[in-house]
N, C-alpha and C positions, 0 to 999 in steps of 0.2 A: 599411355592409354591407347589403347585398339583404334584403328581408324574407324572401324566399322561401330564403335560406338558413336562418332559425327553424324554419322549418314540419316539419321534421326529427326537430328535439330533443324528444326524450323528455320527456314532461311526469305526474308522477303527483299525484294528489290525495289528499292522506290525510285525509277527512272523517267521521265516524261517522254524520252523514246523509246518507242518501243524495238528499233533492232538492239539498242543495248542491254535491254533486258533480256533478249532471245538470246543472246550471243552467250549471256552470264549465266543464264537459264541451261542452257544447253550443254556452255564449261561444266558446268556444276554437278551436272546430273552424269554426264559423260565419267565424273569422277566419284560418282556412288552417291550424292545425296538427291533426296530422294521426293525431299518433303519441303518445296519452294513456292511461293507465291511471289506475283509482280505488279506492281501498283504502278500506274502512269498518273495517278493526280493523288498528291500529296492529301486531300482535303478527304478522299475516301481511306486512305492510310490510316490515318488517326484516325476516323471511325471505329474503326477494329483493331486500332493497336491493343488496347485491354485486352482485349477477348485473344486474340493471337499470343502474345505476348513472343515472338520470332526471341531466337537465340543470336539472330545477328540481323541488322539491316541492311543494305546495302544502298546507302543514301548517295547522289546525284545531289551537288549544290545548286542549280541555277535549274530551277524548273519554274513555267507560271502558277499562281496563284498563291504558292510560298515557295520559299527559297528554302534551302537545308538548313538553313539555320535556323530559319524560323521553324521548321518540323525538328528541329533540336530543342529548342525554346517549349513547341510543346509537348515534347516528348518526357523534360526534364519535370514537366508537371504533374502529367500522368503517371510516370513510374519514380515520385517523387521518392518510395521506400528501397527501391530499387537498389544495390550496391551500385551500379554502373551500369551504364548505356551501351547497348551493344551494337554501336553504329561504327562500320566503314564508310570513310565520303568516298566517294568517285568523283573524282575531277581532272579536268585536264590544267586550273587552274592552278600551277604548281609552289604561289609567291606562299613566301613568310610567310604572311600579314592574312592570305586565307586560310593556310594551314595554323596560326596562332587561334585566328578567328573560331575554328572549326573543335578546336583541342578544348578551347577555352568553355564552349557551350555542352559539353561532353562528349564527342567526338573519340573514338580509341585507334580509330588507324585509318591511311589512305591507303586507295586504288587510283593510280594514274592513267589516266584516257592517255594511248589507246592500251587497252588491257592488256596486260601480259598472262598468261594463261599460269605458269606455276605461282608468279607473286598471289595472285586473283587465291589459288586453292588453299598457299600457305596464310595468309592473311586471314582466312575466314577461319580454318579449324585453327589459329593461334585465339582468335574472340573466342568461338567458343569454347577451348579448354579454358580459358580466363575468366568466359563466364562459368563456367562448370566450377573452377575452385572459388571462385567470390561464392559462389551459394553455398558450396562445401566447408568453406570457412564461415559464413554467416552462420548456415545450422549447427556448427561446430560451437560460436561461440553463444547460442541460443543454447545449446544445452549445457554447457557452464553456467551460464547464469542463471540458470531453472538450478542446476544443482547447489551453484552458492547460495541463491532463496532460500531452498529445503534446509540448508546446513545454519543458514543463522535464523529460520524460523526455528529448528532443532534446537540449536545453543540458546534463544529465546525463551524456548516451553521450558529446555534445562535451567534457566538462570529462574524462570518463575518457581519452577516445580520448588527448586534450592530453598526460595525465598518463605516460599510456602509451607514448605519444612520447619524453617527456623519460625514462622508464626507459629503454628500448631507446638512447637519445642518452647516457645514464648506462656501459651495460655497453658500447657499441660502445668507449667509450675501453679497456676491460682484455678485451675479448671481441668481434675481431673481424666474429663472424654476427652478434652482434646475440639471440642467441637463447636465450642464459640465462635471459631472464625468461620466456621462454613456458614454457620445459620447466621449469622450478621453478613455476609455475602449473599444470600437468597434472601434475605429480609428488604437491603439494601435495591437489589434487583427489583423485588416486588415494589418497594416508594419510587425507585424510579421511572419503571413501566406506569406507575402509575398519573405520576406527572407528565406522563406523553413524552418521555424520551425514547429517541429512536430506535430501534434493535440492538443494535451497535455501540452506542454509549451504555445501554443497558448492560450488556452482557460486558464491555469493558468493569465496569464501576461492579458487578459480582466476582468478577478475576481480583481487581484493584483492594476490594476492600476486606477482604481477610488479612491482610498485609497489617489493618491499622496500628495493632499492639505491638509492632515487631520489636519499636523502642525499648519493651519490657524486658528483653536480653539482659539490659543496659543494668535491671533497677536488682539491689540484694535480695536475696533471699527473703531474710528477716524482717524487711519491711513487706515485700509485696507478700508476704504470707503471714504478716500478724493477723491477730487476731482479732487483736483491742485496737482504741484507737488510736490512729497515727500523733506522733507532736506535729507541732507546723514545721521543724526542719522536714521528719519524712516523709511532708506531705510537699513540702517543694522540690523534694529527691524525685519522689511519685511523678510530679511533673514533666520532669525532665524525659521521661517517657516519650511524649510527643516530638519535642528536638531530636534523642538520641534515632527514633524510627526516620522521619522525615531526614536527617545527615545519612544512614545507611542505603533511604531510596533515591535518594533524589540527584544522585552521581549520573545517573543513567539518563538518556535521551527518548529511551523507547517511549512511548505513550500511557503503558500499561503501569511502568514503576513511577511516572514524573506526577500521574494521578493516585497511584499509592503515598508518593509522598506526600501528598498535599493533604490527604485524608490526615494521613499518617502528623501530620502537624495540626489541623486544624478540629478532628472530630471532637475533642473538649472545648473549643472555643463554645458561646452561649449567647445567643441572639440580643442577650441584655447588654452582653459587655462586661459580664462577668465571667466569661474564663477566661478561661488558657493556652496556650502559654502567653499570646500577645494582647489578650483583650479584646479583640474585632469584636465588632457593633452590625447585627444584622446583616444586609446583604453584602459585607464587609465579609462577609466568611464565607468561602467557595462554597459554591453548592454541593459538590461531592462529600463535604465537610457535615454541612447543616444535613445533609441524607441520613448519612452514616450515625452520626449523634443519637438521631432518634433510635435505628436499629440495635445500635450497640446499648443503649441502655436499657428497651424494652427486654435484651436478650440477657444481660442483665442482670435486671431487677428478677424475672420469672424463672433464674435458675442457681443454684445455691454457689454459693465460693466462700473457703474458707473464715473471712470476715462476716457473714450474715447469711441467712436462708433465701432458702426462695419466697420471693413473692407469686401470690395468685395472680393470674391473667387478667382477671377484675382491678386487681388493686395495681398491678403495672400499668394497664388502660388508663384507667383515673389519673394516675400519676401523669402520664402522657400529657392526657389532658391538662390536666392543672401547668404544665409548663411550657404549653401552645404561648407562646410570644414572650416568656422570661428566658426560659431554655433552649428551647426547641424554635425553630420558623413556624410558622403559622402553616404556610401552606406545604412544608413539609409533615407537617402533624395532618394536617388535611390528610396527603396524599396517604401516611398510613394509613388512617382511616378506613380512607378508599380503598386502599391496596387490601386490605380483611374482608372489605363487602365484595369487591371485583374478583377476590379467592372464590368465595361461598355464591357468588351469580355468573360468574364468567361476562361480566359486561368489558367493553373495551372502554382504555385510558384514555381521558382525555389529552389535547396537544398543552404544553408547555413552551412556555417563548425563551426560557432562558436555560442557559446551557452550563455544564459544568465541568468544563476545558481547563485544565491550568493555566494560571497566566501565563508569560511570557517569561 
């Protein structure tokens, strides 16, 4: 590196005499840099260390009102993000025990009283190319890490996009468009804005819940596309829907699938205690769960699949209705509700106290 790139950096002297700082002052400039400040009282120093931020200091152990170590102590506070401290001690005090002392508070090199004029020049441009590659390395591994972010937020959107695939490849066998899982994702979105969840869980639990049927890979043909009605064996194969979805999401740590799976397991459960697959009893069923139920059936009942027609938007309502506290949560039928009027007035959702995080 050019010397003439040194000549630059900021150089301060923190000396309580002042012929020692003329003396350093003076080496220093005699040797091309250019841009030096000198402190005789430690307590103005740190005033303006922030704002300065010097590429090297050139710290004096035994001055009044602090000592070097103690302007190390708060030096180490201030530039707490700092790679390294860019302090030279001067001292004439040459023992172990304050050269340990001095090392140990971050201290990176001595100057011994009486100065030697080549050590004095080689010592300071040795800190600052030291400091110069700590930053260079720091920025270096800042932007590693910014690019690994980008590559496993990338491989994130690709594992969903995947997943999202095989949903839509799931519902195209009993739902020709293909689009029940969108509209049960914005349905979903709308109940939950609507019980006052926050930006963020909302728009997770719209990602999350298209996912729910994914289980349906799992189920035959011939069952999930009869026509007539199921025996009770194919109607417990049917089940198994929810286990096989919530086993394929639920490998994953991300937030996104470990709330796919729970859906993915619980959205047949039924506030009564009569579904499935495990039976939970009201708030026994994740909330992401008891959301999802209402969406996915209102979505449903009002659009045809192979086994039954569509029902009217009236008679899916009703329906709703009539299953507010057998089927459905109460206050997630509410929140439908709400979420149809707050579409058609644009009023805001109310706040919601309970959350629907996966457990542990």
């Amino acid at each position: 590196m050019s010397s003439e790139l040194f000549h630059t950096a900021l150089i301060a002297i923190l000396d309580d005499q002042p012929t020692n700082t003329q003396v350093l002052e003076q080496l220093l400039r005699k040797h091309g840099y250019t841009n030096i400040v000198a402190y005789h009282d430690p307590r103005r120093f740190l005033a303006d260390a922030i704002r300065l931020q010097p590429e090297v200091i050139l710290l004096d152990l035994h001055m009044p009102h602090l000592d070097g170590i103690e302007v190390l102590r708060h030096l180490a506070r201030l530039w707490s993000e700092m790679p390294f401290l860019p302090v030279i001690v001067l001292t004439a005090d040459v023992t172990n025990a304050a050269r340990r002392q001095a090392l140990e508070h971050g201290a990176r090199d001595f100057i011994s009283k009486p100065f030697d004029m080549i050590e004095v020049v080689l010592r300071v441009r040795n800190v600052i190319e030291m400091g110069r590659l700590y930053q260079a390395l720091r920025h270096h591994n800042q932007e590693l890490e910014a690019r690994v972010q980008e590559r496993t937020q990338a491989l994130e959107a690709a594992q969903i996009e995947l997943l999202e695939c095989l949903a839509r490849a799931a519902e195209y066998r009993d739902d020709d468009t293909g689009e029940h899982t969108q509209r049960v994702g914005a349905l979903t979105a709308a109940i939950a804005m609507a019980l006052g969840l926050p930006a963020g869980d909302v728009e997770l639990l719209r990602r999350a819940a298209p996912l729910h049927d994914i289980g349906k890979i799992g189920i035959p043909d011939a069952i999930l596309l009869k026509s007539s009605a199921l025996t009770a064996e194919e109607f417990e194969l049917i089940k198994t829907h929810t286990l096989i979805g919530a086993d394929i999401l639920g490998w994953s740590r991300f937030s996104l699938l470990q709330v796919a799976a729970e859906i993915a397991l619980a959205h047949h459960e039924r506030w009564d205690g009569s579904g499935y697959p495990h039976g939970l009893v009201g708030s026994a069923i994740p909330l992401a769960g008891r959301i999802v139920a209402v969406a996915d059936v209102f979505d449903a009942l009002t659009h045809e699949r192979p086994y039954k027609s569509a029902w009217s938007e009236a008679q899916a309502l009703a329906e709703i209705e009539r299953q507010r506290g057998r089927q459905f949560d109460p206050a997630v039928v509410d929140a439908f509700f709400r979420a149809r009027a707050d579409a058609a007035s644009g009023a805001a959702p109310p706040a919601a106290p309970e959350s629907y995080r996966p457990a542990a």
